[in-house]
MARPA-497212 format. One line per 4 residues: number of its first residue (from 1); their letters; for each residue x, z, y negated of C-alpha. Coordinates in Angstrom, 1 decimal. Layout:
! residues N
NUM) a) X Z Y; ...
//
This chain:
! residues 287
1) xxxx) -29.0 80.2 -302.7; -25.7 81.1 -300.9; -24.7 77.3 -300.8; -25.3 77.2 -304.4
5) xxxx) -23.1 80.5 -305.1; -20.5 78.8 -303.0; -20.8 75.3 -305.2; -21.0 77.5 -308.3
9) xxxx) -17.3 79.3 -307.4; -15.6 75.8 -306.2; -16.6 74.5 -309.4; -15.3 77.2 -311.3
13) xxxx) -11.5 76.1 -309.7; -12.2 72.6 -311.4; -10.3 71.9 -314.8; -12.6 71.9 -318.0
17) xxxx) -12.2 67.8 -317.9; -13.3 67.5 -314.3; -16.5 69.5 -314.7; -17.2 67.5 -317.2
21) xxxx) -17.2 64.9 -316.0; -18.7 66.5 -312.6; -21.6 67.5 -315.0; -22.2 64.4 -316.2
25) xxxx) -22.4 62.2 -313.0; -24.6 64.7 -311.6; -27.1 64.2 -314.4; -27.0 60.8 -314.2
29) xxxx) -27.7 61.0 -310.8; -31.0 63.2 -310.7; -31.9 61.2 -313.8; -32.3 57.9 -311.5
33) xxxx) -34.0 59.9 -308.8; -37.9 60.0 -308.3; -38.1 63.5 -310.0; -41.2 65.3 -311.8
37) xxxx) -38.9 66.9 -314.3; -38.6 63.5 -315.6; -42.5 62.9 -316.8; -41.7 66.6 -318.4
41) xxxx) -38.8 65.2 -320.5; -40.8 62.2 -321.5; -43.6 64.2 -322.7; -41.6 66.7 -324.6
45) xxxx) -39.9 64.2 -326.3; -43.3 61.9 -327.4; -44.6 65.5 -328.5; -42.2 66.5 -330.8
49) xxxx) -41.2 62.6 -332.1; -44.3 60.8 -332.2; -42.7 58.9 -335.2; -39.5 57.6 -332.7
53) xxxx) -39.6 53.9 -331.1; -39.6 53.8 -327.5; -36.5 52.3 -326.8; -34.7 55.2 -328.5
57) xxxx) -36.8 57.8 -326.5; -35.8 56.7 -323.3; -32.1 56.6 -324.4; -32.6 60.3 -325.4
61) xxxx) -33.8 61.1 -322.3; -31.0 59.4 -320.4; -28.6 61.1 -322.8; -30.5 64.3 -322.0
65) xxxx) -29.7 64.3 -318.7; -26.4 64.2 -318.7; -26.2 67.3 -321.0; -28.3 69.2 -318.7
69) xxxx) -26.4 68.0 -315.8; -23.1 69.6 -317.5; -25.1 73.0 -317.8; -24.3 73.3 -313.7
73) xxxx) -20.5 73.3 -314.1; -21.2 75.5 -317.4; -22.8 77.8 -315.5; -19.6 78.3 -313.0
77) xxxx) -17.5 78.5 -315.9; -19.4 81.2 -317.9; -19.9 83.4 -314.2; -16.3 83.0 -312.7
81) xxxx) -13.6 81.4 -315.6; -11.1 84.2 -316.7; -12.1 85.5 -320.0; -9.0 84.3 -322.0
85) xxxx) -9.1 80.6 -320.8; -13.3 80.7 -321.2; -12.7 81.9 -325.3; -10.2 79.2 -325.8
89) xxxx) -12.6 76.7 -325.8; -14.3 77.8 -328.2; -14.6 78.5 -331.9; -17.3 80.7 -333.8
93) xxxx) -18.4 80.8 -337.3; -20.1 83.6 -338.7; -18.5 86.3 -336.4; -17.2 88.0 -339.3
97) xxxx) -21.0 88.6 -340.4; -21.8 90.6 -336.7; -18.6 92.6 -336.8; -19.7 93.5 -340.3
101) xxxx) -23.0 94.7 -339.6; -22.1 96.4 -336.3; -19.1 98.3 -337.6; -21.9 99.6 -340.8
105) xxxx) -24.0 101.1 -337.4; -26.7 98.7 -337.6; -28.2 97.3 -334.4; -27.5 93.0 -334.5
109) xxxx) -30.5 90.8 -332.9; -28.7 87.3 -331.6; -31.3 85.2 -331.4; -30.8 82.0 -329.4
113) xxxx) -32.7 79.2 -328.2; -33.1 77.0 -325.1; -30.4 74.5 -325.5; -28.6 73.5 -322.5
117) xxxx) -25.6 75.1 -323.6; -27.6 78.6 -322.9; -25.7 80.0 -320.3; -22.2 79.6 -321.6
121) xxxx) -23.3 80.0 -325.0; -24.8 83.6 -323.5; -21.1 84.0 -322.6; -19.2 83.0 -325.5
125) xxxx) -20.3 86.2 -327.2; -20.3 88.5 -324.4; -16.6 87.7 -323.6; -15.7 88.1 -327.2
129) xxxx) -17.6 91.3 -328.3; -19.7 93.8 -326.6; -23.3 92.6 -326.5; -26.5 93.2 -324.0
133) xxxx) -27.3 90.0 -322.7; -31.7 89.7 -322.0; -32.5 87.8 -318.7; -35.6 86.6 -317.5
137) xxxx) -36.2 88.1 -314.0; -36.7 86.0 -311.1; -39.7 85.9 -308.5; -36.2 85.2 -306.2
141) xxxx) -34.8 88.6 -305.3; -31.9 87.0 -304.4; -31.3 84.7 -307.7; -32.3 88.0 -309.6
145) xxxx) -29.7 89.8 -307.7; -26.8 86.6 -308.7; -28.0 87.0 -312.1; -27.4 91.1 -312.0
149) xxxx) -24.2 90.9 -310.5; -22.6 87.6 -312.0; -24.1 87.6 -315.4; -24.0 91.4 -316.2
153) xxxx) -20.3 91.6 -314.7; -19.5 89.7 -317.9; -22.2 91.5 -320.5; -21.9 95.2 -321.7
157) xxxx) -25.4 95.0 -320.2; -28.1 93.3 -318.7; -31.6 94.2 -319.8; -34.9 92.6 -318.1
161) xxxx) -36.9 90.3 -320.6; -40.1 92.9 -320.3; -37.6 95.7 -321.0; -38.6 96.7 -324.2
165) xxxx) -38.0 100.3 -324.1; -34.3 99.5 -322.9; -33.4 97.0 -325.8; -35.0 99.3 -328.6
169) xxxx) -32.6 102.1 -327.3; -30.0 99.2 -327.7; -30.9 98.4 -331.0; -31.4 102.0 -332.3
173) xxxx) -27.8 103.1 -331.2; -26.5 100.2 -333.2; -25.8 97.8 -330.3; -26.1 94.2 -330.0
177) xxxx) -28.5 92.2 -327.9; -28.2 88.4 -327.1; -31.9 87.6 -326.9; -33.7 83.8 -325.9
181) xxxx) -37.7 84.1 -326.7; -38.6 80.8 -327.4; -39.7 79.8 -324.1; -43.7 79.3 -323.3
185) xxxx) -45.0 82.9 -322.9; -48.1 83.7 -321.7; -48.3 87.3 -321.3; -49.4 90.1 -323.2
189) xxxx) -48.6 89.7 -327.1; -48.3 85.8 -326.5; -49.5 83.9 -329.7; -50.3 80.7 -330.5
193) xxxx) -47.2 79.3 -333.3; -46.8 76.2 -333.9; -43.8 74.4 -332.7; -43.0 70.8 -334.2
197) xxxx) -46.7 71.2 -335.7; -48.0 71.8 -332.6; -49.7 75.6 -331.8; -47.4 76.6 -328.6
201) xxxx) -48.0 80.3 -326.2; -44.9 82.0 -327.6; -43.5 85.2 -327.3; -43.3 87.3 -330.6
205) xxxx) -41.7 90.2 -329.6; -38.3 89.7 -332.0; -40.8 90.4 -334.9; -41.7 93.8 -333.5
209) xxxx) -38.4 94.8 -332.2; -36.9 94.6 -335.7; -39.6 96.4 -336.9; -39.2 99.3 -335.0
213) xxxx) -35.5 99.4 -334.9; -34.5 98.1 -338.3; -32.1 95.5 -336.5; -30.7 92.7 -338.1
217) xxxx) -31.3 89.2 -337.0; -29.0 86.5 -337.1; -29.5 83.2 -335.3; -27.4 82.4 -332.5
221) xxxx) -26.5 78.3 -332.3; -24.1 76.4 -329.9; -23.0 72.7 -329.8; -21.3 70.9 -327.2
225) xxxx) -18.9 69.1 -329.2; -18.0 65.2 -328.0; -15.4 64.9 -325.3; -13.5 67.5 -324.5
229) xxxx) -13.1 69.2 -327.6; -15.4 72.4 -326.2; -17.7 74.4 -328.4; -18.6 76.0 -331.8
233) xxxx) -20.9 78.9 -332.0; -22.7 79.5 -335.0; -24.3 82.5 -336.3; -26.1 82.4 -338.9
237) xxxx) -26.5 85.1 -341.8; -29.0 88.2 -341.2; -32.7 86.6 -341.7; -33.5 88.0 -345.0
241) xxxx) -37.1 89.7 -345.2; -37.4 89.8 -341.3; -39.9 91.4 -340.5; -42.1 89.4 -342.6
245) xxxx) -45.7 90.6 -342.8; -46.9 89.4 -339.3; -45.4 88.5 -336.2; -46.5 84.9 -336.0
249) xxxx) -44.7 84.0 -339.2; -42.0 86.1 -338.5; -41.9 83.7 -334.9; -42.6 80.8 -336.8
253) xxxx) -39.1 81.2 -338.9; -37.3 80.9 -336.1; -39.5 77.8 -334.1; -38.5 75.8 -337.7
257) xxxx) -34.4 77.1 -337.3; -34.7 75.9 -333.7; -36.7 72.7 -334.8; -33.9 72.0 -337.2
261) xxxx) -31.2 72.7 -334.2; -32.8 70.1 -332.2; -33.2 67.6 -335.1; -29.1 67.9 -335.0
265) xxxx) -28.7 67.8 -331.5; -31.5 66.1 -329.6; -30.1 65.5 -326.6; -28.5 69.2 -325.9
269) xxxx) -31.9 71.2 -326.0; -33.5 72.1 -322.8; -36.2 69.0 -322.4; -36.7 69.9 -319.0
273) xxxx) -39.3 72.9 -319.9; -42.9 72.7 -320.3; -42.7 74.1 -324.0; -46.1 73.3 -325.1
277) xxxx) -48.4 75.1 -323.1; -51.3 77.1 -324.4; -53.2 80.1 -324.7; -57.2 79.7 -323.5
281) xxxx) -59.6 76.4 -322.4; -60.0 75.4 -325.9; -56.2 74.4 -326.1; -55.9 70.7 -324.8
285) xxx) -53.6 70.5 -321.7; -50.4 68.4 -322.5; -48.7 68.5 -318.7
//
């Protein structure tokens, strides 16, 4: 973990270009080796485009890898790259929407997804307004401790994923919390919503955090633009009727804003995570 802090800060001292380009060898790279991560990828992919020929699946999965590979350098970027430079590659639409609602007093919901551009997306809006950032806690005491130090050195705060108490107090003082759910939950309030038609464990908790703290919720997108023209974040307007009447379609609004994120950019979401587990025997088992 040390050797990987180390990497992490020498590739911080590389030009945008170069870690680029770093990224993208290194992704090609573990794509060609004998990985397990790979049969993961493959699966995803056949699950969510049953419809697409195989040819074209395996040159998403190659392009895949290359834009998780860049999320390495990202991440150096987003822990150790001064703020001014890190904001200059990037441009945002909809900001005017969050300063709006924060400035009435209301407490703002981002809510992201698992794209490979998580971690310096997470940054993007953290270096240019003051917003919690949600993490999900380590069984590694030391990662944990990398993520407490390095990532909330650049939040206003970081708040543990089971935290609920910590990002209601958030919310109710009118702050603003970054916030990633979409990954396969199992744990108390999981729910089965389906996720490119598919019923997926999922975490619904954005649906009961609004409700108690009257928060707005605005999606939270970012693309990787071609080259080495940097970013655009998007954020969306406030989810109108959110909360709905129950959590599952509440959760189910945002799995089709997330589907429709992929659809645009297939190769930049985060293919490398079991999405599609489930909840009890009578699920089938897709991994």
């Amino acid at each position: 973990m040390w050797a990987a802090l180390w990497m992490l800060k020498s590739l911080a001292r590389r030009d945008y270009p170069a870690s680029l380009r770093f990224g993208r060898r290194l992704g090609e790279f573990a794509r060609r080796l004998p990985l397990p991560q790979k049969k993961v990828v493959r699966r995803n992919i056949e699950l969510c485009f049953p419809e697409m020929p195989h040819a074209q699946r395996q040159r998403l999965l190659e392009r895949h890898f290359c834009e998780a590979g860049i999320s390495l350098p990202e991440t150096a970027l987003a822990w150790f790259m001064p703020r001014e430079h890190l904001l200059s590659l990037v441009r945002f639409e909809g900001l005017d929407e969050f300063d709006r609602l924060v400035a009435s007093g209301r407490g703002v919901i981002l809510l992201a997804a698992h794209f490979t551009t998580l971690e310096i997306g997470a940054r993007f809006i953290t270096a240019a307004r003051k917003v919690h950032a949600v993490y999900k806690p380590s069984s590694d005491p030391l990662l944990s401790e990398f993520f407490r130090k390095y990532r909330g050195a650049v939040a206003a705060s970081m708040i543990a994923s089971d935290d609920i108490r910590a990002m209601v107090r958030v919310l109710k003082a009118g702050g603003a919390v970054w916030y990633a759910p979409d990954q396969a939950f199992r744990a108390k309030g999981a729910e089965m919503v389906p996720f490119f038609g598919i019923p997926v464990a999922t975490n619904t908790a954005t649906s009961r955090l609004a409700r108690l703290t009257g928060a707005a919720v605005l999606p939270y997108f970012v693309e990787r633009l071609p080259g080495e023209e940097g970013y655009v974040v998007r954020i969306g307007p406030a989810l109108e009727n959110f909360p709905g009447p129950d959590s599952v379609s509440d959760t189910l609004r945002h799995h089709e804003l997330i589907e429709a994120e992929i659809r645009r950019l297939p190769a930049q979401y985060l293919w490398l995570h079991k999405r599609f587990k489930c909840l009890g025997p009578e699920y089938p088992v897709r991994y």
